[in-house]
C-alpha positions, 0 to 999 in steps of 0.5 A, a space after each residue: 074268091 081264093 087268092 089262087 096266085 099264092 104260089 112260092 114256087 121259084 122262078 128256076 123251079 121248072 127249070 131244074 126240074 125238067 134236067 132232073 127228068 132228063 137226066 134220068 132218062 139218059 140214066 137209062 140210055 147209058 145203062 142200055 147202051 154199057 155206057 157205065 162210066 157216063 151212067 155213074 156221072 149222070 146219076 151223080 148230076 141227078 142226085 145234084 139236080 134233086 138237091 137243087 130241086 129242094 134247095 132253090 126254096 132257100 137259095 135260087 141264085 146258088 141252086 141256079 148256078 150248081 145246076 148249070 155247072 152240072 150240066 156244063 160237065 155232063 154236057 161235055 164228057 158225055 160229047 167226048 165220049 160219044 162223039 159230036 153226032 150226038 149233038 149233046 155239045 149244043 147245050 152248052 149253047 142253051 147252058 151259055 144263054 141261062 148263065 147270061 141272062 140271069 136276073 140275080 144281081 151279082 151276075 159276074 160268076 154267071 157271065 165267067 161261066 158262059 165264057 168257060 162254056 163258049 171255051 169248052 164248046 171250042 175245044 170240042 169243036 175241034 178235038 171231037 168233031 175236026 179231030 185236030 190231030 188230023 193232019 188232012 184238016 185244011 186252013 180254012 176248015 179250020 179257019 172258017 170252024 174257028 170265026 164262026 164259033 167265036 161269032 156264034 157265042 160272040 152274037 149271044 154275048 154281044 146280044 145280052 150287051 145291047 138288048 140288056 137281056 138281063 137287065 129285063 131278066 132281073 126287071 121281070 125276077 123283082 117284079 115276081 118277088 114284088 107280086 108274091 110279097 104283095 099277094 102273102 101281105 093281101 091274103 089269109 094264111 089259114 083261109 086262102 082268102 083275101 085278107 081285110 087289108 086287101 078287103 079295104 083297098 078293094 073298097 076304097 077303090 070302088 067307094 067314090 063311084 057309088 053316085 055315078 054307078 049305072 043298074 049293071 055297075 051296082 054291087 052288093 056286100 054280104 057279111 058271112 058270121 059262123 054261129 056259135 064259134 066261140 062254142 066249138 072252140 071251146 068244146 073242141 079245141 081251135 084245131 076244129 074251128 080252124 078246119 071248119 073256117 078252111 071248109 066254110 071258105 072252101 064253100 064260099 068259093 065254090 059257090 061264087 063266080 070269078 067276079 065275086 070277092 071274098 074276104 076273111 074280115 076276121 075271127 070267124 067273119 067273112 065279107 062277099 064282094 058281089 058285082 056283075 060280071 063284065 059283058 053280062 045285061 042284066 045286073 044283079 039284083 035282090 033275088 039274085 044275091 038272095 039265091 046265091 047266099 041261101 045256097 051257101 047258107 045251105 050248102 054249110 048247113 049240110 056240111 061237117 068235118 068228121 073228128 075220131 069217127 064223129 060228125 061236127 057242124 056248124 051254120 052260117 048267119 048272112 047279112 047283105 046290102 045293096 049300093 043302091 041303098 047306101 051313099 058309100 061303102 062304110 054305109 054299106 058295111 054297117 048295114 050289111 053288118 046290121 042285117 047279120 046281126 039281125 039273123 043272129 037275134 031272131 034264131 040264126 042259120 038265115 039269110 037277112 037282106 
């Protein structure tokens, strides 16, 4: 199948896009309202979030920590000027959270922000909500005000301390980075497809179970050949023959179950995995893998790309082999590979099993 976990996009990514969105919907609540002086700092907040946006594709660490220092300053004047009722003030407490747990190795600037958070929060907390210039403010409002903010932001930062939220932030953002390292080593840049480096370590895996595979465990490998490539190539250009390679594996794919693997062997050759998918009675079996290539075969014969209001076309030769025939998978490849090349002699555009 194509490797369909082959995706760039950073981990912050959704992030940062969801305060973009917010950001313009509150554009249009101050507009409404004759907030103008908010309107201008939340449009400048936007233009620093679409930046960020486009920016964390080369740098995640500093897109994440503009971000956050944007939404630390919006976060607050917008509560000083509207008021505590609003309850902007309680994203400095979401925006505290994000700065601590942060999987970015040099963390210390993040966790110096979470404290100017906690800060900003306190000071709010008092000049906005309590007005502090009240003189009725008894001792224990302010008293019970003041323990229980410190111990709010002192329980999240103690929290990050003992369950080491960051540490697994950062556990979980290198095991990201590994699985998207690993799925461009394993797949094929133009194709979208599993690469042969992945094609061997599938196979290898699964080649000293042969023996011991029960009726439903046997599989089959097909070899897909694209006829007469070397041709169009030079008739059209590369260009052409890489769009026909991308519509062939786009074929390939439609036309396989989730259980089925395919692989760009290399050049214009292409290796199918068959196995019979977990929970089914019945495995597979000639008939069955003979009616899904001759579809495919089919399927390509009647498909073309259209190049400067011109048609252009291709066939596919296929060649297929059964574990129940072979002792190993090299066996398998090498006759698999015979039977292609069989289809190719006598005509092409065939299906040899």
């Amino acid at each position: 199948m194509i490797n369909k976990n082959n995706s760039d996009r950073p981990t912050y990514f959704l992030l940062i896009l969801f305060g973009f969105i917010l950001n313009i919907s509150f554009f249009f609540a101050f507009l409404s309202i004759g907030k103008y002086e908010l309107v201008y700092l939340d449009f400048i907040g936007t233009i620093i979030l679409l930046i960020n946006i486009f920016y964390i594709f080369k740098n995640q660490r500093i897109a994440v920590l503009l971000s956050l220092i944007e939404g630390t300053v919006l976060y607050t004047v917008i509560t000083y000027i509207l008021g505590w009722e609003y309850s902007f003030q309680n994203w400095l407490i979401a925006l505290c959270f994000l700065a601590i747990t942060v999987p970015f190795p040099n963390r210390k600037i993040f966790y110096i922000l979470a404290v100017i958070e906690c800060v900003l929060y306190f000071i709010l907390y008092f000049d906005v909500k309590l007005d502090f210039s009240n003189r009725n403010l008894t001792f224990l409002t302010v008293y019970f005000s003041l323990t229980n903010i410190i111990g709010l932001f002192g329980m999240i930062l103690f929290a990050e301390k003992v369950l080491k939220w960051s540490a697994n932030m950062e556990k979980a953002f290198f095991q990201d980075k590994f699985e998207r390292m690993e799925n461009i080593m394993y797949t094929d840049r133009l194709t979208q497809l599993y690469n042969r480096h992945k094609a061997d370590d599938v196979l290898s895996n699964i080649d000293d179970n042969i023996p011991n595979f029960t009726d439903n465990e046997h599989f089959y490998i097909a070899f897909v050949d694209i006829d007469n490539f070397k041709k169009i190539n030079d008739t059209y250009g590369h260009d052409i023959g890489d769009d026909l390679l991308v519509m062939i594996s786009n074929i390939l794919n439609k036309k396989t179950k989730s259980s089925d693997m395919i692989f760009r062997w290399g050049g214009e050759e292409f290796l199918m995995l068959f196995k019979t998918p977990k929970g089914q009675e019945k495995g597979l079996n000639d008939n069955i893998v003979y009616g899904i290539l001759e579809r495919i075969r089919l399927t390509v014969e009647k498909s073309s790309i259209t190049i400067n209001n011109k048609k252009i076309n291709t066939t596919i030769t296929l060649g297929a082999a059964s574990s129940k025939e072979s002792s190993n998978v090299k066996e398998m490849i090498k006759l698999a590979d015979k039977k292609m090349y069989e289809g190719k002699n006598s005509g092409k555009n065939r299906v040899i099993m």
